[in-house]
C-alpha positions in Angstrom: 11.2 -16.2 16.0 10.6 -12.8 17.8 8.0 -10.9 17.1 9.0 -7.2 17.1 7.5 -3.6 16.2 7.3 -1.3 13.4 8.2 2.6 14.1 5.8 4.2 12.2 2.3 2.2 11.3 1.8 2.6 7.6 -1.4 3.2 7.1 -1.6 5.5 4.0 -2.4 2.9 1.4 -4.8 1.0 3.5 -7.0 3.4 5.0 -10.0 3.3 3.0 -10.4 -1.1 1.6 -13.4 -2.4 -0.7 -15.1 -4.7 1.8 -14.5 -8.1 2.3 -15.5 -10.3 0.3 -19.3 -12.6 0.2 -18.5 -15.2 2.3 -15.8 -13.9 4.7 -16.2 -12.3 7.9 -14.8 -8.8 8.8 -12.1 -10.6 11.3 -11.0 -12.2 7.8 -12.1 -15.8 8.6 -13.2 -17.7 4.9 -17.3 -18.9 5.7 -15.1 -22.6 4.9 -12.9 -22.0 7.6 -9.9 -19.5 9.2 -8.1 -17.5 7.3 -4.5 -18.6 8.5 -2.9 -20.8 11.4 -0.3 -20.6 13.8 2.1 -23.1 12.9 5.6 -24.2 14.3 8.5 -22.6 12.1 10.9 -25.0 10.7 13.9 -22.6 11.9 12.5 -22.0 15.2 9.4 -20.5 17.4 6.5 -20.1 15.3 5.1 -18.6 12.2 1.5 -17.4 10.8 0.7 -19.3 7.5 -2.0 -18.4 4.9 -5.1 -20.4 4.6 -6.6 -19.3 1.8 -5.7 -17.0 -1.1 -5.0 -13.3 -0.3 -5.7 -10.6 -2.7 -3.8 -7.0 -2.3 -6.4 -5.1 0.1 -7.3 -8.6 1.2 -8.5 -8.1 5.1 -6.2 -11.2 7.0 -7.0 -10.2 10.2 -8.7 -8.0 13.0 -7.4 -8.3 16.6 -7.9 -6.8 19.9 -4.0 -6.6 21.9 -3.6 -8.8 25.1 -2.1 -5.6 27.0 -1.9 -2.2 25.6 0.3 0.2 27.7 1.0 4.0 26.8 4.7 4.8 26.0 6.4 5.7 28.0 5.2 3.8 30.5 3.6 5.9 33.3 4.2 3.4 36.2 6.2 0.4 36.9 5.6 -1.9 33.6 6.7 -4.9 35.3 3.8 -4.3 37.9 1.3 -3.2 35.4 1.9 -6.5 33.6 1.9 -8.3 36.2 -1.7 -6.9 37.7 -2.7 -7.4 34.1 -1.6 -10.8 33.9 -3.8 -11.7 37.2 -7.1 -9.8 35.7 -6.9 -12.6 32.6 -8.8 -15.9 32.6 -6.4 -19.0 32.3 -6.8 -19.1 28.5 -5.7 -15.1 28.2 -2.9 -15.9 30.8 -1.6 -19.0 28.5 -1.7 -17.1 25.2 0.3 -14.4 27.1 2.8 -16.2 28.3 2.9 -19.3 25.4 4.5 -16.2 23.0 8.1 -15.8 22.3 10.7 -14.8 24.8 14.3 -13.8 23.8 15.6 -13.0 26.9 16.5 -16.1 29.7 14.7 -16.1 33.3 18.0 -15.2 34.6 17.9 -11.9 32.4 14.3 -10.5 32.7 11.6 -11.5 34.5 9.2 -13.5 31.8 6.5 -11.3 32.3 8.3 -8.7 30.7 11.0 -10.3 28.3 8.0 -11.7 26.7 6.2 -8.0 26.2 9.8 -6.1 25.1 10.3 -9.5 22.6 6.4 -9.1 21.2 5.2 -6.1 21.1 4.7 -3.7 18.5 4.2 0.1 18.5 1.1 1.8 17.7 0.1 5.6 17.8 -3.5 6.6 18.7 -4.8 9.8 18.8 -7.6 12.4 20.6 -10.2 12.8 17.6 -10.4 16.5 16.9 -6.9 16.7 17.6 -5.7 14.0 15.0 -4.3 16.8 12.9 -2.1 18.1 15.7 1.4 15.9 15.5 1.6 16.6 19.3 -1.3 14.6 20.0 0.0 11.6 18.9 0.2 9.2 21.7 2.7 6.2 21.0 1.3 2.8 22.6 3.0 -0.6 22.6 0.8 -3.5 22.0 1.2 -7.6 22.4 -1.4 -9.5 20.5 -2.3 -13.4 20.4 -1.9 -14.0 16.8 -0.3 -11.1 15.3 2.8 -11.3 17.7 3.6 -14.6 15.9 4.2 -12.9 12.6 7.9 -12.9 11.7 9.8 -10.2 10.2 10.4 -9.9 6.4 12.2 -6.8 5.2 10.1 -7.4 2.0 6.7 -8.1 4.1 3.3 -9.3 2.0 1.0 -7.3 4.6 1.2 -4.0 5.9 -0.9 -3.2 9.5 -3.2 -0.4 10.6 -4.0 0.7 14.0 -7.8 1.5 14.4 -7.7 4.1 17.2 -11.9 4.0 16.9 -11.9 0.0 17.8 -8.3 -0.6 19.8 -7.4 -3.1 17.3 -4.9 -3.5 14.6 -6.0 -4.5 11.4 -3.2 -7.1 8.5 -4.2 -6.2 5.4 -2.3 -8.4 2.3 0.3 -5.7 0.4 0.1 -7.9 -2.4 -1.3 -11.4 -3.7 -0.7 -14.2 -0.7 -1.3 -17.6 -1.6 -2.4 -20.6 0.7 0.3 -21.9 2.5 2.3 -18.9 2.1 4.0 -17.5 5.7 2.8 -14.2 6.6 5.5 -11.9 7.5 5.8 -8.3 8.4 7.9 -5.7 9.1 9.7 -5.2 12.1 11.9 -1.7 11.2 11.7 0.6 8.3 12.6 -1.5 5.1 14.1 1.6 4.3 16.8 1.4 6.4 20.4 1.0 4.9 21.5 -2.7 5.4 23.9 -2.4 7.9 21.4 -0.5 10.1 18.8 -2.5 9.5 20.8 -5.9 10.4 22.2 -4.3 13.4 18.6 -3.1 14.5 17.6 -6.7 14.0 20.0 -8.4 15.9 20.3 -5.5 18.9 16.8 -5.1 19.2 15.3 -8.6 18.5 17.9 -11.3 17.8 17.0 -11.6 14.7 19.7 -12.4 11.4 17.5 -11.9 8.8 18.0 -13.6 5.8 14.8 -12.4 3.3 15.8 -11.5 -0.4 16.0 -7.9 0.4 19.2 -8.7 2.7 20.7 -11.2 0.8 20.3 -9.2 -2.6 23.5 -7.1 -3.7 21.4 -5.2 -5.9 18.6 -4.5 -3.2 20.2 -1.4 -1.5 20.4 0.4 -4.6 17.0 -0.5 -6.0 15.6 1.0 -2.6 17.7 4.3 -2.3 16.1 4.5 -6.3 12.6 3.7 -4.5 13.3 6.3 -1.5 14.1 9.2 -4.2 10.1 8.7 -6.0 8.5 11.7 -5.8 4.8 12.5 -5.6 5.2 15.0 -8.5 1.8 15.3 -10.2 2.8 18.2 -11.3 4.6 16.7 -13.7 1.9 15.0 -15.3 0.0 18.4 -15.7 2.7 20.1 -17.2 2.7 16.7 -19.3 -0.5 17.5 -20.4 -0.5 21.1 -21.4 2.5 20.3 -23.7 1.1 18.3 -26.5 4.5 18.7 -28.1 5.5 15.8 -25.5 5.9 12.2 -26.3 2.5 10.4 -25.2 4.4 7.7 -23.1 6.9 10.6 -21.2 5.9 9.6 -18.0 3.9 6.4 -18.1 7.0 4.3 -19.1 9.6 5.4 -16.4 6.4 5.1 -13.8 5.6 1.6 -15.3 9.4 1.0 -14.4 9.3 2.2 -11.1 6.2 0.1 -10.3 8.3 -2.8 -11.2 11.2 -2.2 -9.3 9.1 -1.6 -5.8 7.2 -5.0 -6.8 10.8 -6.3 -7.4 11.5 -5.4 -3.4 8.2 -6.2 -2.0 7.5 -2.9 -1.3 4.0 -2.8 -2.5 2.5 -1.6 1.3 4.5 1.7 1.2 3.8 5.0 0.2 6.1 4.4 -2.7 3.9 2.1 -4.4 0.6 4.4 -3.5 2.7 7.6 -5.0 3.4 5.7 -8.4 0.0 4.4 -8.5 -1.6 7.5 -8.2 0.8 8.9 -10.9 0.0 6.5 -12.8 -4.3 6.9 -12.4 -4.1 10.6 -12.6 -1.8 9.8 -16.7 -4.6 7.4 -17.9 -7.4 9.9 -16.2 -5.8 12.9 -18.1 -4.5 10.7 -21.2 -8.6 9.7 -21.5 -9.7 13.1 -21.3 -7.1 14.2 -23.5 -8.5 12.0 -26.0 -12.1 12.3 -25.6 -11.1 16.1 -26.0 -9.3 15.2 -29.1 -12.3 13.2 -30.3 -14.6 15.8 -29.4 -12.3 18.5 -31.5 -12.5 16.2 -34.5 -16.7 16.0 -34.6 -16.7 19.8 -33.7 -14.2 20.5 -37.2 -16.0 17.8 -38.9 -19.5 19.4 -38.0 -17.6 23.1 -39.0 -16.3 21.3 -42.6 -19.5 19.7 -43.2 -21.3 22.9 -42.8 -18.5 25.3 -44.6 -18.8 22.8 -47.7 -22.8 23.3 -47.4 -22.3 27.2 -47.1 -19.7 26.7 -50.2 -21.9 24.8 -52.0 -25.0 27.2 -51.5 -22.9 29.9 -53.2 -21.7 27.8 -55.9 -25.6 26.7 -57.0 -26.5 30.4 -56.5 -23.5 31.8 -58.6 -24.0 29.0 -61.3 -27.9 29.8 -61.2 -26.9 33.1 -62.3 -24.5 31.8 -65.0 -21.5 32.9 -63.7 -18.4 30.7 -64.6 -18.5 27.6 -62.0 -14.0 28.1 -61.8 -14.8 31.1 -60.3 -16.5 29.4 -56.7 -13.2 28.0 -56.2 -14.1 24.6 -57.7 -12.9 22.8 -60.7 -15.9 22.4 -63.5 -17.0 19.2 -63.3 -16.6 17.3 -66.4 -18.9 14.3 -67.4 -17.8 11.7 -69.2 -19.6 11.1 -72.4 
């Protein structure tokens, strides 16, 4: 299968991971042996399958490209990888050229057709100016392993470009078991289906057939998923209007959760907007309750001292004889 690019690297979610693991290494290799393999595909070219259970956050893989190149290219590409091509060993050389290639010999040169068929894009960016959205510099990168992924538009991992190392990180959007193919995405999931097929087939030959494709229901569900907000306002309003039902926004954000784990969605800033929603409720549900609880032992502690107070005055009014229905107390009345 061809191994395509992603238009915008989705990084939000992942940026800051708990560490791996005890007994994994950063690169995400298990101490009892790698993390996945390269495998041929059943349906053609090859695939990346799981080789040991992935958590969400899990760290699959670290990977420095084969060739990196600044877009647009600044030179002839077809020379540059072709002078790169001659700096690598014989191993580098046969991973380059041993990766997918949708166009024939009599089309593009190989050299090429296999870097337009495998590579994905990146964006790096000059430190201090990170903030500035005119110093993002869009590279295209081919990699050994991570070229080999195929394209899901429901994809369990979601990749980050670390502009500090040169090296795209695959983190696991959700749980991966052993044995399980490793897919990303090549185009924004996002995409209405009729874009995103023709993008597929156009750009990288590619007739996808994941659940998100073959769904009726999944265009909908995603337009639903595309209109989430990040409205924590809401949720503050929520709180400083007790006159609200408890559950107001926790049900219909426990619904939306669903729906994007429904889709495979879980790597997108969707999934990280309704998660945050949903931490920032409990947060304010918890201090709303320990405020509650609070209140109570502060009017308990104002009770228990007013019925002290009331019952000083009573002993000192009944001390001086005066009529005990009078301290705004029945008499008491003991029984023979």
């Amino acid at each position: 299968m061809l191994r395509g690019r992603q238009d915008e690297i989705r990084a939000y979610t992942m940026a800051n991971l708990a560490p791996t693991e005890e007994g994994e290494d950063e690169d995400g290799t298990s101490s009892n042996g790698i993390a996945y393999v390269i495998e041929e595909n059943p349906t053609g070219g090859m695939r990346m399958i799981a080789n040991k259970d992935f958590e969400c956050g899990d760290l699959v893989l670290q990977e420095l490209p084969l060739v990196l190149f600044p877009l647009p290219a600044k030179s002839d590409l077809r020379l540059s990888l072709r002078r790169a091509l001659n700096a690598f060993d014989d191993a580098k050389r046969a991973d380059y050229m041993g990766l997918a290639n949708i166009y024939a010999a009599d089309e593009v040169e190989p050299v090429l057709g296999i870097f337009v068929s495998n590579k994905f894009e990146v964006f790096s960016t000059d430190g201090a100016e990170a903030a500035s959205a005119d110093r993002t510099k869009p590279f295209a990168a081919v990699f050994k392993d991570i070229s080999r992924m195929n394209h899901s538009c429901c994809p369990n991992v979601v990749r980050y470009w670390c502009t500090a190392s040169r090296s795209m990180h695959v983190y696991a959007a959700r749980s991966v078991q052993k044995g399980s193919q490793i897919v990303t995405a090549y185009c924004d999931p996002f995409l209405p289906l009729r874009e995103r097929r023709a993008l597929l087939l156009n750009t990288y030959k590619i007739a996808c057939a994941c659940p998100a494709c073959t769904n009726s229901e999944s265009a909908a569900n995603r337009v639903r998923i595309r209109n989430i907000r990040d409205d924590s306002a809401a949720v503050i309003q929520w709180t400083l209007t007790p006159a609200l039902p408890d559950d107001l926004l926790l049900v219909p954000s426990l619904e939306q959760l669903k729906l994007i784990e429904d889709e495979g969605l879980e790597g997108t800033e969707y999934y990280a907007r309704v998660l945050r929603r949903l931490w920032l409720h409990i947060f304010r549900v918890g201090r709303l309750w320990s405020f509650r609880i609070l209140w109570a032992d502060v009017e308990g502690v104002e009770d228990r001292e007013r019925d002290e107070e009331i019952g000083r005055d009573k002993g000192n009014a009944l001390g001086a004889g005066a009529d005990p229905r009078r301290c705004g107390s029945p008499p008491v009345v003991y029984a023979a």
